[in-house]
HTML snippet that shows the backbone in 3Dmol.js (N, CA, C, O; Angstrom):
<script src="https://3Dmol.org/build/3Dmol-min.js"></script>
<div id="view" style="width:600px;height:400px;position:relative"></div>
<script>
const pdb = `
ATOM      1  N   UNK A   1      68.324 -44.453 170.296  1.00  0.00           N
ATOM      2  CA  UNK A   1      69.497 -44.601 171.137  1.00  0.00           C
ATOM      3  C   UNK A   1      70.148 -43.243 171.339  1.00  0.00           C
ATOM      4  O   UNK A   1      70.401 -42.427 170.453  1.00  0.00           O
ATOM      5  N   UNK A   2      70.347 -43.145 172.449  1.00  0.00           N
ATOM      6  CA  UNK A   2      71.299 -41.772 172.899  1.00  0.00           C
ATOM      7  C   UNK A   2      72.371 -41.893 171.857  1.00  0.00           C
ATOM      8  O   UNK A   2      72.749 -42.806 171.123  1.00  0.00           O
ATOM      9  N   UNK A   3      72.796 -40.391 172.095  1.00  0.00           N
ATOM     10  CA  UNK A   3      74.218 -40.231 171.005  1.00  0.00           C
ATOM     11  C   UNK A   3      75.341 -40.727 171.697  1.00  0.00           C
ATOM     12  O   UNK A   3      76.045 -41.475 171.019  1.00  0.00           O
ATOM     13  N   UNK A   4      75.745 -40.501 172.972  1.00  0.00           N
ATOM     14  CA  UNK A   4      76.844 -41.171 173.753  1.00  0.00           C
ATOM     15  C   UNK A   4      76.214 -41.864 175.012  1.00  0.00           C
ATOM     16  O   UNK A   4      75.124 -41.947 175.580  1.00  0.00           O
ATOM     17  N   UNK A   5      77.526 -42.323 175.137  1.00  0.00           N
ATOM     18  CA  UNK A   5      77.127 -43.523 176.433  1.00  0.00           C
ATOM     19  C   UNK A   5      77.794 -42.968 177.846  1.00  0.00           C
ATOM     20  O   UNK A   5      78.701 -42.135 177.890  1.00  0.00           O
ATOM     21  N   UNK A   6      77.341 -43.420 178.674  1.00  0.00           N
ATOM     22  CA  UNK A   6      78.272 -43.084 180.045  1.00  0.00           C
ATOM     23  C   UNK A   6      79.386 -44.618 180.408  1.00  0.00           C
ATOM     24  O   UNK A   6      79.579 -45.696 179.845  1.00  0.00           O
ATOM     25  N   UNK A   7      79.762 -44.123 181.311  1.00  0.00           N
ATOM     26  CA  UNK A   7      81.105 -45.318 180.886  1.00  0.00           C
ATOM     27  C   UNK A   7      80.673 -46.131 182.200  1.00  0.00           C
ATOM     28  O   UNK A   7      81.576 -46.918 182.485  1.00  0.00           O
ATOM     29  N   UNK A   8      79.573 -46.207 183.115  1.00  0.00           N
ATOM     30  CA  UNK A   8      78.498 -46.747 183.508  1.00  0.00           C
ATOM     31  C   UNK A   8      77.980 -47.691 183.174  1.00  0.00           C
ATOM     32  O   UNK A   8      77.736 -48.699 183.837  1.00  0.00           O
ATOM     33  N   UNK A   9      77.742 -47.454 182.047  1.00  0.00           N
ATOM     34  CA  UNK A   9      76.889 -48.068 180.756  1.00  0.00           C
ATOM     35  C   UNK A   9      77.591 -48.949 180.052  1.00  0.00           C
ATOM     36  O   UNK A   9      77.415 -50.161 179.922  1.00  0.00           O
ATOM     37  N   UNK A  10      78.315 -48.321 179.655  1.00  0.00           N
ATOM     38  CA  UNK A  10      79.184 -48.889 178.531  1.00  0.00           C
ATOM     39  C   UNK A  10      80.072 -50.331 179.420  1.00  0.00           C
ATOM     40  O   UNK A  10      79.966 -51.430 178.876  1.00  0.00           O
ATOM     41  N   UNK A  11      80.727 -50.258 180.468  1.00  0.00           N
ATOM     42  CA  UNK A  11      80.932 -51.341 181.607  1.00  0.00           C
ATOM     43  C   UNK A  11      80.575 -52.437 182.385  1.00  0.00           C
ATOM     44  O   UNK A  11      81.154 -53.279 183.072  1.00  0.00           O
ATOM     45  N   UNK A  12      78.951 -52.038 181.919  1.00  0.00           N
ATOM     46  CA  UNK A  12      77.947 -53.127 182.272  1.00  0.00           C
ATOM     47  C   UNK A  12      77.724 -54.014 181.234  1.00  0.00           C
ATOM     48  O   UNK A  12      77.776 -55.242 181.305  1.00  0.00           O
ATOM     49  N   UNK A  13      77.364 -53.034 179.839  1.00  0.00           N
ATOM     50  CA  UNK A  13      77.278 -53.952 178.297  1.00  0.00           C
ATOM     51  C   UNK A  13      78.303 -54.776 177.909  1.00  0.00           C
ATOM     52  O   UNK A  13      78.188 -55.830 177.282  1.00  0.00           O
ATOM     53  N   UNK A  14      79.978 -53.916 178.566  1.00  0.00           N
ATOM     54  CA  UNK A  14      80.779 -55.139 178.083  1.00  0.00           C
ATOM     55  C   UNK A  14      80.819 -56.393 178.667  1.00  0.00           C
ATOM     56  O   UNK A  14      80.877 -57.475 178.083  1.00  0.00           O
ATOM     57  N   UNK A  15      80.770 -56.093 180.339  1.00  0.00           N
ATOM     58  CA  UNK A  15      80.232 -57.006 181.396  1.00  0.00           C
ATOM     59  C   UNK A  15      79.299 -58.287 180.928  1.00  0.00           C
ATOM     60  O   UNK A  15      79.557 -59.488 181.004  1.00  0.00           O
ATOM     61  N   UNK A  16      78.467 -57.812 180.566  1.00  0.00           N
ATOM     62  CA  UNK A  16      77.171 -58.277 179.832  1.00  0.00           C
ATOM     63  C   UNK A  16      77.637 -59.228 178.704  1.00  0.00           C
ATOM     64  O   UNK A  16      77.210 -60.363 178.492  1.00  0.00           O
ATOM     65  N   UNK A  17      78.618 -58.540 177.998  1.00  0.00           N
ATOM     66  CA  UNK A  17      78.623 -59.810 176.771  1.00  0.00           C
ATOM     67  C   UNK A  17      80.053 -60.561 177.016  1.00  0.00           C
ATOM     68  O   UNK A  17      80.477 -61.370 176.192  1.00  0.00           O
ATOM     69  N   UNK A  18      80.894 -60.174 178.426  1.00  0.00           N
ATOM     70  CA  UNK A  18      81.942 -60.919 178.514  1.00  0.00           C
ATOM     71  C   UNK A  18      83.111 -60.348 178.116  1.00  0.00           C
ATOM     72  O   UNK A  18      84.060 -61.116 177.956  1.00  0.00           O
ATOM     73  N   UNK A  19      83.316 -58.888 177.865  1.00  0.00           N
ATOM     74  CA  UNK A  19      84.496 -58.187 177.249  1.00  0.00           C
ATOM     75  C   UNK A  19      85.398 -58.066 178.135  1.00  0.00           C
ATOM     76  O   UNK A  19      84.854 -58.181 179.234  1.00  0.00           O
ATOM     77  N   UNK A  20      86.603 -57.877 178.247  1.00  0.00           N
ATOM     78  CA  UNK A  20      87.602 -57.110 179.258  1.00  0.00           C
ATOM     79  C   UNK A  20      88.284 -56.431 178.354  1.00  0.00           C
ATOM     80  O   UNK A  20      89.145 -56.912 177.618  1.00  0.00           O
ATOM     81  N   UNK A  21      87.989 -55.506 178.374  1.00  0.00           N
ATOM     82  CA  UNK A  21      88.613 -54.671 177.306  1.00  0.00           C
ATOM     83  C   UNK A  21      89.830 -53.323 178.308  1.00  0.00           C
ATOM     84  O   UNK A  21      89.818 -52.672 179.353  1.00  0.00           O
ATOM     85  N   UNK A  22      90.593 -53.524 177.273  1.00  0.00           N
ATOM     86  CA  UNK A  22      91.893 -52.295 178.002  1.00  0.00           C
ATOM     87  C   UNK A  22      91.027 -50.587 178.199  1.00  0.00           C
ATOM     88  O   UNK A  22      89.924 -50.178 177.836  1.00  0.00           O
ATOM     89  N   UNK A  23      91.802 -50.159 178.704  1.00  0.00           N
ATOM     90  CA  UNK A  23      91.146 -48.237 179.039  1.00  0.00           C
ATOM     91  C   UNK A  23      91.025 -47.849 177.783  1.00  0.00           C
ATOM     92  O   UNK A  23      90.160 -47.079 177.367  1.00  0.00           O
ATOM     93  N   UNK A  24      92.123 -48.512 176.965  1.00  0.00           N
ATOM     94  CA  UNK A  24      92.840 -47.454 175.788  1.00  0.00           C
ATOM     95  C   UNK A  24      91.113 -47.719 174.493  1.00  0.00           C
ATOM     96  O   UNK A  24      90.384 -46.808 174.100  1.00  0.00           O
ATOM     97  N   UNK A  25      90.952 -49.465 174.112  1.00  0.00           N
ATOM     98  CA  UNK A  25      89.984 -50.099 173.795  1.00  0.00           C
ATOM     99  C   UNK A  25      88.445 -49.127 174.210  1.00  0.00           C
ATOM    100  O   UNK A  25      87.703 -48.601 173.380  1.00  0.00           O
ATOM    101  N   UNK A  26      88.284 -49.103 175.685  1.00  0.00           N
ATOM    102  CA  UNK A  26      87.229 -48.824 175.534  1.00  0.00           C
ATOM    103  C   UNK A  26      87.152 -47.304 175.000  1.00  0.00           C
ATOM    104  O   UNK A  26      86.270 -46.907 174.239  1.00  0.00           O
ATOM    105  N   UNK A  27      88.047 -46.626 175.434  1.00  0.00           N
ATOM    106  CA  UNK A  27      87.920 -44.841 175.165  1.00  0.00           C
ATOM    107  C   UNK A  27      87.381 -45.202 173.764  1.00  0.00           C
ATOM    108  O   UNK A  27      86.358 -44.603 173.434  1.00  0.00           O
ATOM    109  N   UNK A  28      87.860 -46.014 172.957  1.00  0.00           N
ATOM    110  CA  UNK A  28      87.919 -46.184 171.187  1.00  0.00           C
ATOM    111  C   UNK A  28      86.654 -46.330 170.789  1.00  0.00           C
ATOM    112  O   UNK A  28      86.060 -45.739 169.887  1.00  0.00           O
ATOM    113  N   UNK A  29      86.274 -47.168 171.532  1.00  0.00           N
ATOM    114  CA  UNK A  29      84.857 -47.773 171.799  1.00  0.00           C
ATOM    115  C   UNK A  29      83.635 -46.780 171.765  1.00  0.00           C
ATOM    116  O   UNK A  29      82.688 -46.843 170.981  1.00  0.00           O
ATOM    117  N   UNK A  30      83.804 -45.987 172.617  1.00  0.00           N
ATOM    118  CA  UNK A  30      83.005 -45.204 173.435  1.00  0.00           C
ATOM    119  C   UNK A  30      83.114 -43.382 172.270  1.00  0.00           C
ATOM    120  O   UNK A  30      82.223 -42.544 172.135  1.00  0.00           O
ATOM    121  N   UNK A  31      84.273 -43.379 171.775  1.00  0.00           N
ATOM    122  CA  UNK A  31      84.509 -42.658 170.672  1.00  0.00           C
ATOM    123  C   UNK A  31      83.435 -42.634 169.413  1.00  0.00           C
ATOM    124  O   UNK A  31      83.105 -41.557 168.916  1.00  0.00           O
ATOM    125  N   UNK A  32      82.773 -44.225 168.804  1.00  0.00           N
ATOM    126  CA  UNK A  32      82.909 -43.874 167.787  1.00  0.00           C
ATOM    127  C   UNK A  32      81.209 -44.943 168.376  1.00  0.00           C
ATOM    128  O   UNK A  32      80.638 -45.747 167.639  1.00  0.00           O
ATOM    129  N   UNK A  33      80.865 -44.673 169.515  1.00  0.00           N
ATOM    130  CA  UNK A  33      79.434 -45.405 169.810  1.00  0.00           C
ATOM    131  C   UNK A  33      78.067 -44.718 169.173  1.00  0.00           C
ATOM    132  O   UNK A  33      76.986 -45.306 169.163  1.00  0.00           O
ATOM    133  N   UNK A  34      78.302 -43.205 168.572  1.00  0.00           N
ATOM    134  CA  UNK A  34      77.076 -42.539 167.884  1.00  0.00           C
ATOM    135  C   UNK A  34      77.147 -43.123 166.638  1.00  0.00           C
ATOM    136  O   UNK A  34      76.024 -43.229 166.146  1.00  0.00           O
ATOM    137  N   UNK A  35      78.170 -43.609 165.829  1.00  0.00           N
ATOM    138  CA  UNK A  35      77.586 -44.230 164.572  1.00  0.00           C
ATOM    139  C   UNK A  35      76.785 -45.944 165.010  1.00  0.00           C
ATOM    140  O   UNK A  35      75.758 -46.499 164.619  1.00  0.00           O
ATOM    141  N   UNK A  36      77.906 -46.338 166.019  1.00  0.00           N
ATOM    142  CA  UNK A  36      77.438 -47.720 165.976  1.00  0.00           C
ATOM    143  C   UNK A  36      75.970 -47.412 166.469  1.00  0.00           C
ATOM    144  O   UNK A  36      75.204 -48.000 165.706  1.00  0.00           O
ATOM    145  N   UNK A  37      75.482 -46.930 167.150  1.00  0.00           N
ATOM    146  CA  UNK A  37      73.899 -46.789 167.800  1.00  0.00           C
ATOM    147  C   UNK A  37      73.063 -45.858 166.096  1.00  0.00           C
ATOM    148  O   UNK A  37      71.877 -46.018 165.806  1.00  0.00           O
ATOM    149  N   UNK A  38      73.732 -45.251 165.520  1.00  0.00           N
ATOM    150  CA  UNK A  38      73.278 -45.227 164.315  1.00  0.00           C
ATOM    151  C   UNK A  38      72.749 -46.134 163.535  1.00  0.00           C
ATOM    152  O   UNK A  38      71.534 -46.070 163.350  1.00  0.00           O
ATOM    153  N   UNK A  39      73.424 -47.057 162.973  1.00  0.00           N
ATOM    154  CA  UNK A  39      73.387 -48.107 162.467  1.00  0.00           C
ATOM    155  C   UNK A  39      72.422 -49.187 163.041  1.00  0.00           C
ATOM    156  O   UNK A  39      71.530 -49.788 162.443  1.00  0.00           O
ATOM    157  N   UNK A  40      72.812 -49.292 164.346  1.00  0.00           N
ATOM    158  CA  UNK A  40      71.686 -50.393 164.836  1.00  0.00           C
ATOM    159  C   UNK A  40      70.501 -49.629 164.705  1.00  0.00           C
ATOM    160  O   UNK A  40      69.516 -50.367 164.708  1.00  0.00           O
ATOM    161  N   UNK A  41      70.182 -48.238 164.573  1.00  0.00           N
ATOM    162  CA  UNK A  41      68.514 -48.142 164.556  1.00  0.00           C
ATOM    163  C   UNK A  41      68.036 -47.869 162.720  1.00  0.00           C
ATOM    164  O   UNK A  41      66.933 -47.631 162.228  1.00  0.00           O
ATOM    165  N   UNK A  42      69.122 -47.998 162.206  1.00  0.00           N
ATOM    166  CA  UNK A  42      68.991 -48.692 160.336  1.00  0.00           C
ATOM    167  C   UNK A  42      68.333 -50.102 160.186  1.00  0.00           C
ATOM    168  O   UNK A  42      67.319 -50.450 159.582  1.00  0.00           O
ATOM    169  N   UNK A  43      69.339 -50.878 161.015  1.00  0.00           N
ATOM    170  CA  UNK A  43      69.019 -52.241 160.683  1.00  0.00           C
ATOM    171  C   UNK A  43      67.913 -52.751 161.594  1.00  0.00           C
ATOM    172  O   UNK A  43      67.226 -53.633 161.078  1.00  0.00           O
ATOM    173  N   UNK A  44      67.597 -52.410 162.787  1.00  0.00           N
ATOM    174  CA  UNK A  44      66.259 -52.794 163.766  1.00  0.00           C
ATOM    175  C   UNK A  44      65.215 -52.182 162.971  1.00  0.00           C
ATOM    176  O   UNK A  44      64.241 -52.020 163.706  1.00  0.00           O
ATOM    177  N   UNK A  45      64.997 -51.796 161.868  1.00  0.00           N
ATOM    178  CA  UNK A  45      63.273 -51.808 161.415  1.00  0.00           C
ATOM    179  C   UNK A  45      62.685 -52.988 160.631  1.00  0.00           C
ATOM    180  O   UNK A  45      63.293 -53.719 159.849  1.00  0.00           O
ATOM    181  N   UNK A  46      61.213 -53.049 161.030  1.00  0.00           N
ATOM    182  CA  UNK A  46      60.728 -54.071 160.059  1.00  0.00           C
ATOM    183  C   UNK A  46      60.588 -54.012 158.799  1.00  0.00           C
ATOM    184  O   UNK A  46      60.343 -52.932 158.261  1.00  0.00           O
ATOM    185  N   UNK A  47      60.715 -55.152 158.094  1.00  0.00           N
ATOM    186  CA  UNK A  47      61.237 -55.055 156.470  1.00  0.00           C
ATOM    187  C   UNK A  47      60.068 -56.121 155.940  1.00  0.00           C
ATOM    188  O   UNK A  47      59.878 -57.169 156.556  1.00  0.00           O
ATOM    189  N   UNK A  48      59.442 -55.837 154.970  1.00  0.00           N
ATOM    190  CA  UNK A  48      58.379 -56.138 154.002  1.00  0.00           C
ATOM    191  C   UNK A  48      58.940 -57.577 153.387  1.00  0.00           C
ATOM    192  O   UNK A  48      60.037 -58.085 153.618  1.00  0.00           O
ATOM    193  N   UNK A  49      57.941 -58.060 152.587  1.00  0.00           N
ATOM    194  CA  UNK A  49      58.198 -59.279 152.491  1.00  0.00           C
ATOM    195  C   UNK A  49      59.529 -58.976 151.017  1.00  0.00           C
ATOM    196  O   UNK A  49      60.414 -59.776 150.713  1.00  0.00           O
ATOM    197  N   UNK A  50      59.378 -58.181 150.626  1.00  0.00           N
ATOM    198  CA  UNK A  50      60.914 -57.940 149.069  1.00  0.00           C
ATOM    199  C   UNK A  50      61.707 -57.973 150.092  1.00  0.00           C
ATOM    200  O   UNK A  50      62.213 -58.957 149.551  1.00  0.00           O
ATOM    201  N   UNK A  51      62.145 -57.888 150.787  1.00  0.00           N
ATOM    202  CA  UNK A  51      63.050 -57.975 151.699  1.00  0.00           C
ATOM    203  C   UNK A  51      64.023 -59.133 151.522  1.00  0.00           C
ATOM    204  O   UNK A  51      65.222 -59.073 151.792  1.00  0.00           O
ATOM    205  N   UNK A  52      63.286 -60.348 150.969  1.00  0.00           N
ATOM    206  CA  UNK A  52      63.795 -61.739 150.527  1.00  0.00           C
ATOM    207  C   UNK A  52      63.047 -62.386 149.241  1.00  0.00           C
ATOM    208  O   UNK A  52      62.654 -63.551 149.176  1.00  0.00           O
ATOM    209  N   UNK A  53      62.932 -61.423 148.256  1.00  0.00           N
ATOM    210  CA  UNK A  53      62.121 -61.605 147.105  1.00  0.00           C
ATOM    211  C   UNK A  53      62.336 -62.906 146.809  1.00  0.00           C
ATOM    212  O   UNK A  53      61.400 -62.782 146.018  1.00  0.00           O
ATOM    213  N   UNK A  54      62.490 -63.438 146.747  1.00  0.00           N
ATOM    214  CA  UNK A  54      63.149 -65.162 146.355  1.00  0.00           C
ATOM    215  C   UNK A  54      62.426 -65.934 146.731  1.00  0.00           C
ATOM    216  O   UNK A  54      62.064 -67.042 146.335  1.00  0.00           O
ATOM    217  N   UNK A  55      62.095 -65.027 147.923  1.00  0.00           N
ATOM    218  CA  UNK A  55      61.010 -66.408 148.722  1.00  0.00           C
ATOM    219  C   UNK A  55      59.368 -65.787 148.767  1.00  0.00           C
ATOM    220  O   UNK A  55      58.411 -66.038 149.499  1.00  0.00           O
ATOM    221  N   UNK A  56      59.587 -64.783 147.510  1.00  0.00           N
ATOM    222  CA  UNK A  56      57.785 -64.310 147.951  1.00  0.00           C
ATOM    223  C   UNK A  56      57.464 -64.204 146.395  1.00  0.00           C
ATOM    224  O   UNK A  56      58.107 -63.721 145.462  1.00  0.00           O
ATOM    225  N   UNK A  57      56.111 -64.899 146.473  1.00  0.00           N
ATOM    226  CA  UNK A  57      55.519 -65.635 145.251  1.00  0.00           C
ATOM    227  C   UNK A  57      54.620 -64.442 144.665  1.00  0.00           C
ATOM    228  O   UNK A  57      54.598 -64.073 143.490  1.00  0.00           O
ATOM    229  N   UNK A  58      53.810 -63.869 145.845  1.00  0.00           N
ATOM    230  CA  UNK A  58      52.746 -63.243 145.704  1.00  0.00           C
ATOM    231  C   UNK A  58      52.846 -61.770 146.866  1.00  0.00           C
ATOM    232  O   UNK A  58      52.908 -61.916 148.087  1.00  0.00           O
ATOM    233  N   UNK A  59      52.844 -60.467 146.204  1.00  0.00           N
ATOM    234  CA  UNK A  59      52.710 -59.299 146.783  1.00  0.00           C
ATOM    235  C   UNK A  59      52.347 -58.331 146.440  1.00  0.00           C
ATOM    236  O   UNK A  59      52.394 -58.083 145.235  1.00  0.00           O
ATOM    237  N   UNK A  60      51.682 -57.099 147.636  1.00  0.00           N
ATOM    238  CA  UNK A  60      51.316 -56.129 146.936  1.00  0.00           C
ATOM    239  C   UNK A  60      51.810 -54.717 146.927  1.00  0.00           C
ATOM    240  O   UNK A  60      52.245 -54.275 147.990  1.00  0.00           O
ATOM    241  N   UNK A  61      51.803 -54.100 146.071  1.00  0.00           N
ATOM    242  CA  UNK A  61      52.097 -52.574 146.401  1.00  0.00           C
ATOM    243  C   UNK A  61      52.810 -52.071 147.640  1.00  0.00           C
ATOM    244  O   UNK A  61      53.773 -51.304 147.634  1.00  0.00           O
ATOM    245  N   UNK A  62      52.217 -52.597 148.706  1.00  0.00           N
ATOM    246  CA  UNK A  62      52.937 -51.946 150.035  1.00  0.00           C
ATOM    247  C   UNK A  62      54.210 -52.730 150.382  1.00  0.00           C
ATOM    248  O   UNK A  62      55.136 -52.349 151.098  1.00  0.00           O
ATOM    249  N   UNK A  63      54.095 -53.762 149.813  1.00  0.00           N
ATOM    250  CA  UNK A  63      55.111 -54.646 149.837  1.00  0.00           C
ATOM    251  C   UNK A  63      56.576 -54.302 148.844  1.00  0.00           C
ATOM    252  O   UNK A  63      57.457 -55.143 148.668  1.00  0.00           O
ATOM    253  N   UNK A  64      56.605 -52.882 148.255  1.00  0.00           N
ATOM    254  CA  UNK A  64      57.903 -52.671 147.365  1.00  0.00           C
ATOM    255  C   UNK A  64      58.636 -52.022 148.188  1.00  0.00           C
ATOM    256  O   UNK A  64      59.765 -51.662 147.858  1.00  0.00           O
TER     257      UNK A  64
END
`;
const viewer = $3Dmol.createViewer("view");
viewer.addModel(pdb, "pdb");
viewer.setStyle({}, {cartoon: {color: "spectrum"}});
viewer.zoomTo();
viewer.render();
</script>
């Protein structure tokens, strides 16, 4: 994910999920969008089956 957004962008996504957000809101928004696009590319990777050890009986090595 890019580090910032264009406000293009950012107008369509709120569009998109239904926001009406104030000027003041989005500037805030649009401020602090390099961690949030941080974070989402933390949590979007695929995760091994320990991931939910609880539910895995049997694994190997690549699986820690």
């Amino acid at each position: 994910m890019p580090a910032d957004i264009s406000d293009q962008t950012l107008d369509f996504l709120l569009a998109r999920a239904g926001l009406d957000l104030t000027p003041a809101q989005k500037a805030e928004l649009k401020s602090v969008y390099a961690g949030i696009a941080a974070m989402a590319e933390r949590v979007h990777k695929p995760r091994g089956i320990m991931a939910e050890p609880a539910h895995a009986y049997l694994f190997n090595e690549e699986d820690l």
